[in-house]
C-alpha positions as CSV (number, residue, x, y, z in Angstrom):
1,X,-11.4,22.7,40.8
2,X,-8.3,21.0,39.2
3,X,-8.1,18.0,41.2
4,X,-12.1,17.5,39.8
5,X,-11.2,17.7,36.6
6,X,-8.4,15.4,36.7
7,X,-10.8,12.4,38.5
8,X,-11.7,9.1,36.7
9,X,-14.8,9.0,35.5
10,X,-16.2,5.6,35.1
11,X,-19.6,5.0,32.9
12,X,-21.3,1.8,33.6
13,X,-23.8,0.2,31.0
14,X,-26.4,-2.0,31.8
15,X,-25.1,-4.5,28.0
16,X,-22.8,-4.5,24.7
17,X,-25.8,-2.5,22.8
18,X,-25.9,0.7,25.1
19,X,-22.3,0.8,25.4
20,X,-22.0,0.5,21.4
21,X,-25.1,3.2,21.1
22,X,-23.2,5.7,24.0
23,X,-19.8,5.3,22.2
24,X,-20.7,5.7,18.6
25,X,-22.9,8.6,19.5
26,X,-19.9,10.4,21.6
27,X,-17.8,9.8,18.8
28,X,-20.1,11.6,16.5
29,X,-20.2,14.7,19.3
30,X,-16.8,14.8,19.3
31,X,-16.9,14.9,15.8
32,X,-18.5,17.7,15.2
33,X,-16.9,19.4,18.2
34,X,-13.4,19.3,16.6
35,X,-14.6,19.9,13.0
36,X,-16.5,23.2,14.2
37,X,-13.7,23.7,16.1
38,X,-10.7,23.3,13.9
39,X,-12.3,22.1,10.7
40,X,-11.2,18.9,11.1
41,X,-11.3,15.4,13.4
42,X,-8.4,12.9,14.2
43,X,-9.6,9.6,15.5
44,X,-7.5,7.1,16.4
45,X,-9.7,3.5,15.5
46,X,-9.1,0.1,18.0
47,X,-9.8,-2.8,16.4
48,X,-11.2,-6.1,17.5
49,X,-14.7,-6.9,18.4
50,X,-14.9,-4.8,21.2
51,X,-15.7,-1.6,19.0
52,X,-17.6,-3.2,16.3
53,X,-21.2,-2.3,17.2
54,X,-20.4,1.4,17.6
55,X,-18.6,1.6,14.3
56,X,-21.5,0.1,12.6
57,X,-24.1,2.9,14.3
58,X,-21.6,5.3,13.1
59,X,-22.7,5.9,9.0
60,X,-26.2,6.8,10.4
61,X,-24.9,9.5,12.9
62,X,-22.0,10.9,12.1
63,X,-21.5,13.5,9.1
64,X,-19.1,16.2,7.5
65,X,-16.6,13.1,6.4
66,X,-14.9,15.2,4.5
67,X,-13.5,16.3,7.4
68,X,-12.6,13.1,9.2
69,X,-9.4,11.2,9.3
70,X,-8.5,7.7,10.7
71,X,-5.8,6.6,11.8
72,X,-5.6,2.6,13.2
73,X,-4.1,1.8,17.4
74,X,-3.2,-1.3,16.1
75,X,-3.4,-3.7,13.6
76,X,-3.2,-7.5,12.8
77,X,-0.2,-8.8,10.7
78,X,-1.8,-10.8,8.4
79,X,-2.9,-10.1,4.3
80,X,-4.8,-7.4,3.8
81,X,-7.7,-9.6,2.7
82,X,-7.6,-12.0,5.6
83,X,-11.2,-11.2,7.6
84,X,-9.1,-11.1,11.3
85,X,-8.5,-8.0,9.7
86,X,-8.7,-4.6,12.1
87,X,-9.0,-2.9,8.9
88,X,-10.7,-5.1,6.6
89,X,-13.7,-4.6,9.7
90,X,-13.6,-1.2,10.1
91,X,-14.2,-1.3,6.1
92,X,-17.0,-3.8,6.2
93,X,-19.3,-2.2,9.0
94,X,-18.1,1.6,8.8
95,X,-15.9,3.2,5.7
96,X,-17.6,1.6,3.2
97,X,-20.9,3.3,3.7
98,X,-19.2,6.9,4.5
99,X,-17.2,9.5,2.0
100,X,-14.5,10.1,3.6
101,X,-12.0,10.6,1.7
102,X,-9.2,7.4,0.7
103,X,-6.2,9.5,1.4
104,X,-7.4,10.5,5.0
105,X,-7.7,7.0,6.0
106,X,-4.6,5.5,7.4
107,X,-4.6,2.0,7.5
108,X,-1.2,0.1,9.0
109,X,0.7,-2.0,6.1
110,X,1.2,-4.7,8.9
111,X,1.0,-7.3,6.0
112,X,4.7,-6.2,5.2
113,X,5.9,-7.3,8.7
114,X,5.3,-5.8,12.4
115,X,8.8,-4.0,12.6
116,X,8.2,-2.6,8.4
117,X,5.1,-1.6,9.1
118,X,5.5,0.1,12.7
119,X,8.7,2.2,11.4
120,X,6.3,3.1,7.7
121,X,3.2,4.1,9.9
122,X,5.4,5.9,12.2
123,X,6.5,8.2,9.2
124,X,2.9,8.9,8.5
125,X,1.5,10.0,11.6
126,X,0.5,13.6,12.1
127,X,3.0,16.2,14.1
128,X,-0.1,17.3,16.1
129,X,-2.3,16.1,18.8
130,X,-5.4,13.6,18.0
131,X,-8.8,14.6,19.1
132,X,-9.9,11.3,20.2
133,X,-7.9,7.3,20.8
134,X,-9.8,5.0,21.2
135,X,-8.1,1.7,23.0
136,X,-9.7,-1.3,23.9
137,X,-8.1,-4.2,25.9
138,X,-7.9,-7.6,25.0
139,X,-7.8,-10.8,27.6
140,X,-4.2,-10.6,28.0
141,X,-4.5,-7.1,29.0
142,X,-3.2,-5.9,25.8
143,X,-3.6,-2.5,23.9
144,X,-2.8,-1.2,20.8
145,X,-1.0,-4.0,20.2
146,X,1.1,-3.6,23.0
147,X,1.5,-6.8,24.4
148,X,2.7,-8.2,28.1
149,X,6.3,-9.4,28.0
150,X,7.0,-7.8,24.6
151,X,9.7,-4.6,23.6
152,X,7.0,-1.8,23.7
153,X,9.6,0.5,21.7
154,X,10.1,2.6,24.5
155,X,13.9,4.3,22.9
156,X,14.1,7.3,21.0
157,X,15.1,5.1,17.8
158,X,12.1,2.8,18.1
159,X,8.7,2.9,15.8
């Protein structure tokens, strides 16, 4: 029985759409699991395209955002206006049309610098467990802004 549960499972999708559609739709389940569970739900947001569809499905199925919070994997350094943006989309397709509250959204301050705004975010992040990360990976084969050939921060003293 534990070897079962610790086995890959991989979920194939015949396009972009019904991967969007399954995703979004697990994310709202999940939701609601951890909210009826513990009264509240950590998500951990990837940026990019990758996700984009299944944020925008998201205002339509999810509910009780009161009791969501967001948190970002990663983040672009550039002004917070500029439209490459990880949070400006996420505000575009998703926040925007939901009430969760401003203070439970975390958004990276990467426009003050990658090192600034890793060691600031760091500070911010919750003692306890998320109920869901999402990651994505990009066509360098990076994630969360962890990028091949790069210091991943992997001492005690790094963000």
């Amino acid at each position: 029985m534990e070897a079962a549960r610790n086995r890959n499972t991989w979920h194939i999708h015949p396009d972009s759409a019904a991967l969007a559609q399954r995703l979004a739709a697990a994310i709202a389940r999940m939701a609601q699991e951890a909210i009826a569970a513990r009264g509240a739900f950590h998500l951990v947001v990837a940026g990019g395209n990758t996700p984009r569809a299944a944020y925008a499905m998201l205002p339509q199925l999810g509910r009780d955002w009161q009791c969501w919070h967001l948190y970002h994997g990663d983040e672009r350094c550039l002004p917070l206006q500029d439209p490459e943006r990880n949070s400006l989309m996420l505000d575009t397709v998703w926040l925007s049309q939901v009430p969760i509250p401003a203070r439970q959204i975390h958004h990276i301050p990467a426009e003050r610098g990658a090192e600034v705004a890793a060691r600031d975010y760091a500070a911010l992040l919750p003692p306890h467990a998320f109920d869901l990360v999402l990651l994505g990976m990009g066509e360098d084969g990076h994630t969360a802004s962890l990028f091949p050939g790069h210091d991943w921060g992997l001492e005690k003293s790094s963000p």
